[in-house]
C-alpha atoms as a printed R data frame, in Angstrom:
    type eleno elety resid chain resno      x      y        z
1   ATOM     1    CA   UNK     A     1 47.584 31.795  -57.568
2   ATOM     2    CA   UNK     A     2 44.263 29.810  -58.521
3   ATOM     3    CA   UNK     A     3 43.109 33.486  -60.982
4   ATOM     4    CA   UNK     A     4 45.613 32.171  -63.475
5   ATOM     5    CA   UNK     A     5 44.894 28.613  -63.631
6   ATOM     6    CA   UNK     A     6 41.289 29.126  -64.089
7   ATOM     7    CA   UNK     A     7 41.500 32.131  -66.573
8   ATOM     8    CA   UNK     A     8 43.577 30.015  -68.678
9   ATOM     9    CA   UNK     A     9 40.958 26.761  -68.595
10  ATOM    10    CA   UNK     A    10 37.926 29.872  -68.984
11  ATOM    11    CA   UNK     A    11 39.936 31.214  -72.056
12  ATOM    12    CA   UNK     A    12 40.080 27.882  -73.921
13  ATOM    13    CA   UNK     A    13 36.345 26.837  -72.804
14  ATOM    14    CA   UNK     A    14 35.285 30.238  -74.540
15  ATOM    15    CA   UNK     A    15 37.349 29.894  -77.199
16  ATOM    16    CA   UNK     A    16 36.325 26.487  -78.714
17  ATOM    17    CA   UNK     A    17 32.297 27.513  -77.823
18  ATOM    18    CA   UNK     A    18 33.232 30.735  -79.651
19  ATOM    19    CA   UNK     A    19 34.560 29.105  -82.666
20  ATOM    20    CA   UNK     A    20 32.196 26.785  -82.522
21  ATOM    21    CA   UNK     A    21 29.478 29.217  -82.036
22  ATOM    22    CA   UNK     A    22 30.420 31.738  -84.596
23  ATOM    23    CA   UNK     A    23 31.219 29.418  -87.613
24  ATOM    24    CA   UNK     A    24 28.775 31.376  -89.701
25  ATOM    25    CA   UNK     A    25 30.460 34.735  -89.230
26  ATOM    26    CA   UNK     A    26 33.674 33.037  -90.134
27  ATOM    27    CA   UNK     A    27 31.535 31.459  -93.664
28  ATOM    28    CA   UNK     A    28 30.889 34.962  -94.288
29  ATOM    29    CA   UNK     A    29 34.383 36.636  -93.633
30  ATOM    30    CA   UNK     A    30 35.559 33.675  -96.202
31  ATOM    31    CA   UNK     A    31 33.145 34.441  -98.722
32  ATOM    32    CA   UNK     A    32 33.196 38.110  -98.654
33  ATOM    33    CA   UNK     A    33 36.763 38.875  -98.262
34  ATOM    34    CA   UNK     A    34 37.605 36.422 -101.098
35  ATOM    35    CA   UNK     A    35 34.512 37.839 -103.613
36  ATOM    36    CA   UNK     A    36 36.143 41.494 -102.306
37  ATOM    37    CA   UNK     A    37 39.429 41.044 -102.920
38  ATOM    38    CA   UNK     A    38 40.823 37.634 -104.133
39  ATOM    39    CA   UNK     A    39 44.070 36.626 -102.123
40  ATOM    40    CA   UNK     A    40 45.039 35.270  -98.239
41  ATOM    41    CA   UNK     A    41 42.266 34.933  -96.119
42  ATOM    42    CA   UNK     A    42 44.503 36.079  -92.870
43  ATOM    43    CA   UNK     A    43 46.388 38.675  -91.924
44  ATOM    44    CA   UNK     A    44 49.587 38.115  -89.555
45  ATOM    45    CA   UNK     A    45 50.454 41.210  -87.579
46  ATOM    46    CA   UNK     A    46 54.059 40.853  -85.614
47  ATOM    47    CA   UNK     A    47 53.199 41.263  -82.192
48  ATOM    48    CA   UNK     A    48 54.720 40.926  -78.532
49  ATOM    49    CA   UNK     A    49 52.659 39.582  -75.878
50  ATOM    50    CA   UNK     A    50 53.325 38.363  -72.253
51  ATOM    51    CA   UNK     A    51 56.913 38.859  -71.420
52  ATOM    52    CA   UNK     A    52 58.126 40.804  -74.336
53  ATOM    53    CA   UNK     A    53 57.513 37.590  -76.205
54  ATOM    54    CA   UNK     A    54 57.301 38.280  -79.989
55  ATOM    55    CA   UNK     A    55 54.566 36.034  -81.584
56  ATOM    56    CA   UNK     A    56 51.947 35.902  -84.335
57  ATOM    57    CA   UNK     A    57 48.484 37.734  -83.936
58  ATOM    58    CA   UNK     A    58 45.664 36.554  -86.496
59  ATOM    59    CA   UNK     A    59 42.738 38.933  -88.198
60  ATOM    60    CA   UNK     A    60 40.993 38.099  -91.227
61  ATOM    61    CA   UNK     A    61 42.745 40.280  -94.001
62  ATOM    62    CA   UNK     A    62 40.152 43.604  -94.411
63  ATOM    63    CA   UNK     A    63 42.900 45.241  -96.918
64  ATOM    64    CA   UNK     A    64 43.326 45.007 -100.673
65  ATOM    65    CA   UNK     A    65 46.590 42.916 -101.389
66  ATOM    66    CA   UNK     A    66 49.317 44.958 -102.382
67  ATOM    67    CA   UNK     A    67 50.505 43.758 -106.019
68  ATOM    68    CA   UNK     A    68 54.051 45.122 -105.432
69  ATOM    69    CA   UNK     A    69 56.596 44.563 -102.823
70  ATOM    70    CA   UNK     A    70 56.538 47.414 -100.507
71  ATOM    71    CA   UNK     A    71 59.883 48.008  -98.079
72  ATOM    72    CA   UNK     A    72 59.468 49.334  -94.434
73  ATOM    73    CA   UNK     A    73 58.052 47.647  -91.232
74  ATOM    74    CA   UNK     A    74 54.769 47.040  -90.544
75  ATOM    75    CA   UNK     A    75 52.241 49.899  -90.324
76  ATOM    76    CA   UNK     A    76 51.042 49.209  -86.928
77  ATOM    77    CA   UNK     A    77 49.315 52.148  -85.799
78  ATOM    78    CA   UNK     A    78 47.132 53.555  -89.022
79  ATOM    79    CA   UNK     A    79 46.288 51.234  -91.803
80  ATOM    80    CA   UNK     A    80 46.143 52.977  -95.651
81  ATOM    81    CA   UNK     A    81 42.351 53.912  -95.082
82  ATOM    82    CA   UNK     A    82 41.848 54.052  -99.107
83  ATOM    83    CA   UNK     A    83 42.918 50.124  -99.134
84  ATOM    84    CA   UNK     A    84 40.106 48.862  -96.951
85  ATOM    85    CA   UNK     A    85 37.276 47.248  -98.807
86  ATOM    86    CA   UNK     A    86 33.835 47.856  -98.053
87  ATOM    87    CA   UNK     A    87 33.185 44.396  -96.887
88  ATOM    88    CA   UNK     A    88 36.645 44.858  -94.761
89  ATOM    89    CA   UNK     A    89 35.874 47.987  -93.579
90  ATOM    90    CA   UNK     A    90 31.850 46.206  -92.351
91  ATOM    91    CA   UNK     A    91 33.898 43.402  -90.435
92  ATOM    92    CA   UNK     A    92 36.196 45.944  -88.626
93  ATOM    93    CA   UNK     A    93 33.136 47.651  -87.336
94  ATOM    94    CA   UNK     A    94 31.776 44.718  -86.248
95  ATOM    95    CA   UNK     A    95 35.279 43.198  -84.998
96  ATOM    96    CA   UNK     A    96 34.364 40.105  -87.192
97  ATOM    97    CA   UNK     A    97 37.986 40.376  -88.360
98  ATOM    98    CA   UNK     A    98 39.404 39.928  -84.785
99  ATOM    99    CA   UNK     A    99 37.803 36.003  -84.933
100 ATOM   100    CA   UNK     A   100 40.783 34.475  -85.835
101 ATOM   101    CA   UNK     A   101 42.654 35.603  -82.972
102 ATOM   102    CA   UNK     A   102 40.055 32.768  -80.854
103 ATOM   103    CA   UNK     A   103 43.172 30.612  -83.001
104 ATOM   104    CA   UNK     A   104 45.916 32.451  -80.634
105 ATOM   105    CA   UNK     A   105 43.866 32.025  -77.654
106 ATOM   106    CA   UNK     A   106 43.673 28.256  -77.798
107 ATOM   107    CA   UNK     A   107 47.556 28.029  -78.534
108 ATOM   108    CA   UNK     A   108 48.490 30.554  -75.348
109 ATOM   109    CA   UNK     A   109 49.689 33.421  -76.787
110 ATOM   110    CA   UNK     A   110 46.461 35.551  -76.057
111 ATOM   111    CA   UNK     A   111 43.964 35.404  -73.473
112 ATOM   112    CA   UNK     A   112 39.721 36.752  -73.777
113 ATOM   113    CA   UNK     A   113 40.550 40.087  -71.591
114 ATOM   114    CA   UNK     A   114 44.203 41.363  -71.231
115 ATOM   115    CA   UNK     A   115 46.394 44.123  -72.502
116 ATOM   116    CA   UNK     A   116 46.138 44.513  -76.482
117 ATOM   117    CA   UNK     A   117 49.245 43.274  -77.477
118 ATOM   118    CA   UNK     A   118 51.878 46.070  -78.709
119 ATOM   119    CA   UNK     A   119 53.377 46.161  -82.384
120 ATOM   120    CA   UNK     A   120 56.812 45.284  -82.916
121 ATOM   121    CA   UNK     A   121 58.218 48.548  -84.754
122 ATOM   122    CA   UNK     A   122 55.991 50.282  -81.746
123 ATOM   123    CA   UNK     A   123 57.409 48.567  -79.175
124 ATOM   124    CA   UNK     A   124 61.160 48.855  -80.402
125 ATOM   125    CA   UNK     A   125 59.856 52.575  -80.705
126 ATOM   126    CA   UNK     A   126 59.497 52.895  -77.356
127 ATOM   127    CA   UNK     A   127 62.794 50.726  -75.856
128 ATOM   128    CA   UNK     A   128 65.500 50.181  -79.046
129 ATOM   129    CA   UNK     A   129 66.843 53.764  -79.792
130 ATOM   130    CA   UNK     A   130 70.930 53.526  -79.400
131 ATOM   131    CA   UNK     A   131 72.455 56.763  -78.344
132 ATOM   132    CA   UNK     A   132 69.001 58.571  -77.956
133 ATOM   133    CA   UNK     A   133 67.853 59.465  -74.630
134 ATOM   134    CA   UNK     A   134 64.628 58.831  -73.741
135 ATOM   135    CA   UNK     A   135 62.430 61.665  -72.766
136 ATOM   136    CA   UNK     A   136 60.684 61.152  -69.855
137 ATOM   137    CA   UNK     A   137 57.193 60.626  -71.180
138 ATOM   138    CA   UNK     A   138 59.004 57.554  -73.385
139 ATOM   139    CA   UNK     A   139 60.729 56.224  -70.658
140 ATOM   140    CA   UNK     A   140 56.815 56.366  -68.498
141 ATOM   141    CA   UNK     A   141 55.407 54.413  -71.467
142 ATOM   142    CA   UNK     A   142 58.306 51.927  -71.529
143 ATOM   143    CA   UNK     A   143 57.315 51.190  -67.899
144 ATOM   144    CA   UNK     A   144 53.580 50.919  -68.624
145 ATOM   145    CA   UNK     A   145 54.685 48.254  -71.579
146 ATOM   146    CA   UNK     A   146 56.987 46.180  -69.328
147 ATOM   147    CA   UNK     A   147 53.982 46.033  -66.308
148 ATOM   148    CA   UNK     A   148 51.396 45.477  -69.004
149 ATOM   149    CA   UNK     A   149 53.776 42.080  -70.216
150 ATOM   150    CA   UNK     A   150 53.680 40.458  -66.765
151 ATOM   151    CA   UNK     A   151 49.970 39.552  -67.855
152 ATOM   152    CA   UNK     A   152 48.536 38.058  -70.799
153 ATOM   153    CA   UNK     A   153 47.519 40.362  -73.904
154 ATOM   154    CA   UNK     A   154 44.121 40.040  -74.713
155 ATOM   155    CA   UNK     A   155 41.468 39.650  -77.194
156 ATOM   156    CA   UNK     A   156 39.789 42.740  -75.848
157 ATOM   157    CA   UNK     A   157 40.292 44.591  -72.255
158 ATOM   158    CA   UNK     A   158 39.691 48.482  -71.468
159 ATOM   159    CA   UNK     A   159 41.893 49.968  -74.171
160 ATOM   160    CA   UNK     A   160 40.766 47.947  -76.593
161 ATOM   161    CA   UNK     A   161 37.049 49.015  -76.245
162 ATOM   162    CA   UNK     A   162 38.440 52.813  -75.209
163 ATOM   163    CA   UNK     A   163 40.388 52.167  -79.285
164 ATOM   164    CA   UNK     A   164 36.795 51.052  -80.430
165 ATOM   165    CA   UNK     A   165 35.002 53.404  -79.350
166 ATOM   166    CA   UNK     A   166 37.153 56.481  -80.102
167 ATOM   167    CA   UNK     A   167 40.678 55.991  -81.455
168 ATOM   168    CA   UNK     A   168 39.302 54.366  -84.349
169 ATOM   169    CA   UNK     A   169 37.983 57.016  -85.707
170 ATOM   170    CA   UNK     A   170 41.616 58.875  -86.311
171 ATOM   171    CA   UNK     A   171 43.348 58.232  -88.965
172 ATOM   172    CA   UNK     A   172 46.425 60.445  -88.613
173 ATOM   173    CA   UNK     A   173 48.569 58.745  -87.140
174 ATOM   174    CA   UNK     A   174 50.110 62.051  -85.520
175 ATOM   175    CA   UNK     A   175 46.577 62.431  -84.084
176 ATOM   176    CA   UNK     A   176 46.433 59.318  -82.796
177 ATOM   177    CA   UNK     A   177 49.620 59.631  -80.557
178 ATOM   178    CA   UNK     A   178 48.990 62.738  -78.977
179 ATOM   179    CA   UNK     A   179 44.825 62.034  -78.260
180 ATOM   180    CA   UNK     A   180 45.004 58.555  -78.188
181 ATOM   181    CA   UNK     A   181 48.105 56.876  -77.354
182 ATOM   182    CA   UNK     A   182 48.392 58.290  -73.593
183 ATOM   183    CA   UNK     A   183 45.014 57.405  -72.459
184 ATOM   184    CA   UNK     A   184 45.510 54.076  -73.945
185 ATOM   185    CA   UNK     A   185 48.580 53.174  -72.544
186 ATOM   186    CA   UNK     A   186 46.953 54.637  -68.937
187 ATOM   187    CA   UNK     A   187 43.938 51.603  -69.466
188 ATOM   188    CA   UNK     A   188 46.442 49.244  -70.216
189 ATOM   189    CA   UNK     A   189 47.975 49.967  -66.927
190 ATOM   190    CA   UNK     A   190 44.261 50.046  -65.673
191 ATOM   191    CA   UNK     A   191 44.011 46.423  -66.825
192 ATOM   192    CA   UNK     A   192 47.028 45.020  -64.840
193 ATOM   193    CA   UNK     A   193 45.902 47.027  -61.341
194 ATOM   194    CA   UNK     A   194 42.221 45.490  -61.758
195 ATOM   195    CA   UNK     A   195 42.776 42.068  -63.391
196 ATOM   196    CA   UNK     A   196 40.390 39.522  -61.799
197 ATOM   197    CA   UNK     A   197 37.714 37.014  -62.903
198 ATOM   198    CA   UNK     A   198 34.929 39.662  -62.329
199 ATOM   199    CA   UNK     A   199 36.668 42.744  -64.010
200 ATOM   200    CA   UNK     A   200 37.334 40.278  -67.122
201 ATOM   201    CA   UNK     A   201 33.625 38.942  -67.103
202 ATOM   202    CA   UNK     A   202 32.831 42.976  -67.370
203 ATOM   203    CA   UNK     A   203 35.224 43.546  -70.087
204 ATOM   204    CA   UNK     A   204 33.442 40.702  -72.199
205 ATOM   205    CA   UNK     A   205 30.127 41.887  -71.414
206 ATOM   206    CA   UNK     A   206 31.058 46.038  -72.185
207 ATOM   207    CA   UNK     A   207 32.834 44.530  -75.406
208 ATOM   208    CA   UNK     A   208 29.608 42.572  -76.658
209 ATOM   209    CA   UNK     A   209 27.170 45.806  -75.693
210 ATOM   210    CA   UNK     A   210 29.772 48.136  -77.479
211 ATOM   211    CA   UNK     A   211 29.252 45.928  -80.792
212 ATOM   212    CA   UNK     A   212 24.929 46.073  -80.377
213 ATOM   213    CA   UNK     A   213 25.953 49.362  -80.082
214 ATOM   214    CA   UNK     A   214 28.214 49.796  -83.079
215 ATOM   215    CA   UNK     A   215 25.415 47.701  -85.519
216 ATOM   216    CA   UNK     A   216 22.956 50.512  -84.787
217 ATOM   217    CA   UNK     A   217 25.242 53.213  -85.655
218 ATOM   218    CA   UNK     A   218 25.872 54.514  -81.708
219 ATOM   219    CA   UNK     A   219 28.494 54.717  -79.589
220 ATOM   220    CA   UNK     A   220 28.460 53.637  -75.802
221 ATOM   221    CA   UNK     A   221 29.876 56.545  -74.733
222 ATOM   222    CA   UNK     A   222 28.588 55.907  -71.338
223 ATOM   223    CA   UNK     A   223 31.298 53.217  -71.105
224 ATOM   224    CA   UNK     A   224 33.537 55.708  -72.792
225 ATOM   225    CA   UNK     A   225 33.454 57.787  -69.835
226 ATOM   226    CA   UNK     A   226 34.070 55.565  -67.457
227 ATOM   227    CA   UNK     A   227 36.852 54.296  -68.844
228 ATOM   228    CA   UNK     A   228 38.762 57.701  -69.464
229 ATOM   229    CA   UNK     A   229 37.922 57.824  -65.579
230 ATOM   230    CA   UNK     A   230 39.559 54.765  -64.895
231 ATOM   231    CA   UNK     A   231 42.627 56.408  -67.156
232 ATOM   232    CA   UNK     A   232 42.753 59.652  -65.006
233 ATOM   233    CA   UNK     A   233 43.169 57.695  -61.747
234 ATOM   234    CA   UNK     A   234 45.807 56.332  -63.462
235 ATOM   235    CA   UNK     A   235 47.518 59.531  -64.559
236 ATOM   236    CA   UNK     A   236 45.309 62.533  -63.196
237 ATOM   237    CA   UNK     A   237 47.217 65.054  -65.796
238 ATOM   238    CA   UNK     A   238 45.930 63.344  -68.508
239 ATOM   239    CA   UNK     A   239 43.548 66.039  -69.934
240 ATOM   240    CA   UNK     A   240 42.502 64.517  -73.397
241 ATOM   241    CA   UNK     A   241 38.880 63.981  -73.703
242 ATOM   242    CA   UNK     A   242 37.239 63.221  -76.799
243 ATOM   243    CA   UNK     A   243 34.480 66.227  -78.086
244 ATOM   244    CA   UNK     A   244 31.213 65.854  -76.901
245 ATOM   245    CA   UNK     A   245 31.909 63.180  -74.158
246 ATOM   246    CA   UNK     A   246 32.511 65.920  -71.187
């Protein structure tokens, strides 16, 4: 009963000192995304966080503006690769553009460490389909969602840094789903079994030594590895592993 009280007073302590502390990197996000592309400094992405909840998730825009109208929901899983800017593309690497989401943790709707929240058209993927069965892999991941929502979604947490270190890197979006979406949705699942104040205090410290890492060019595919472990626990018939991390 006390974890969730002081995870809560933890999550706005670290979010004003890391405001606070990374003003500069939010100077340069200004500067560059407006000199890169002039238009909204923010991007809202549609989310739903603890409880099913739908509510507002804030990056710094990395994307060119579209200059038309565009119909369709929200490209949640792939963004249009050949609209990134190079100075949007630099703060992705360097998850400068996930700053602004210190913003949702002080209002509640996200916590440091959690689940990543889920996208809206993803999540009504998954549960809204009238007069379609679900097979039963769908109706496994709409149980992993609905246990993931009885804690807060996160700023980062083990799928986030498993999506950092490897699902990044695919673009296809068919690609994605079958190497990356089931391993994922396993560490989200990971996240809820092992939620405590010292697994969170390792998620923030993994996330900060996966962005040293990323600034050097490497990957800490040591962390990698133990985090498809953690997955395979999980679901021990999951059998995607990434090339070259055996």
């Amino acid at each position: 009963m006390i974890y969730p009280v002081i995870k809560r007073v933890l999550d706005v302590v670290c979010a004003v000192i890391g405001i606070v502390g990374t003003s500069p990197l939010w100077l340069l996000a200004i500067v560059g995304i407006l000199v890169s592309d002039w238009g909204p400094l923010f991007y809202t992405a549609h989310r739903i966080g603890r409880g099913n909840r739908p509510f507002k998730m804030y990056k710094f825009r990395s994307m060119r503006v579209l200059r038309q109208s565009r119909a369709g929901a929200e490209a949640s899983l792939r963004p249009d690769a050949d609209r990134i800017f190079p100075f949007g593309n630099f703060i992705r690497k360097v998850k400068i553009d996930e700053l602004p989401q210190l913003l949702n943790i002080l209002n509640g709707t996200m916590s440091i460490v959690g689940p990543r929240p889920v996208a809206q058209d993803q999540f009504d993927m998954f549960r809204y389909r009238p007069g379609v069965e679900r097979s039963a892999d769908e109706d496994e991941t709409m149980k992993r969602l609905d246990a993931a929502a009885a804690v807060p979604v996160g700023l980062s947490g083990p799928a986030a840094l498993y999506d950092f270190i490897y699902g990044d890197h695919i673009t296809d979006e068919s690609e994605y789903m079958q190497k990356v979406y089931p391993t994922r949705r396993e560490l989200e699942y990971t996240y809820v079994q092992k939620a405590s104040l010292g697994y969170d205090c390792k998620m923030v410290l993994y996330t900060v030594i996966c962005i040293l890492y990323a600034l050097v060019g490497k990957e800490a595919t040591w962390i990698l590895r133990e985090l498809l472990a953690d997955a395979r626990r999980s679901c021990p018939q999951l059998d995607v592993m990434p090339k070259g991390i055996e």
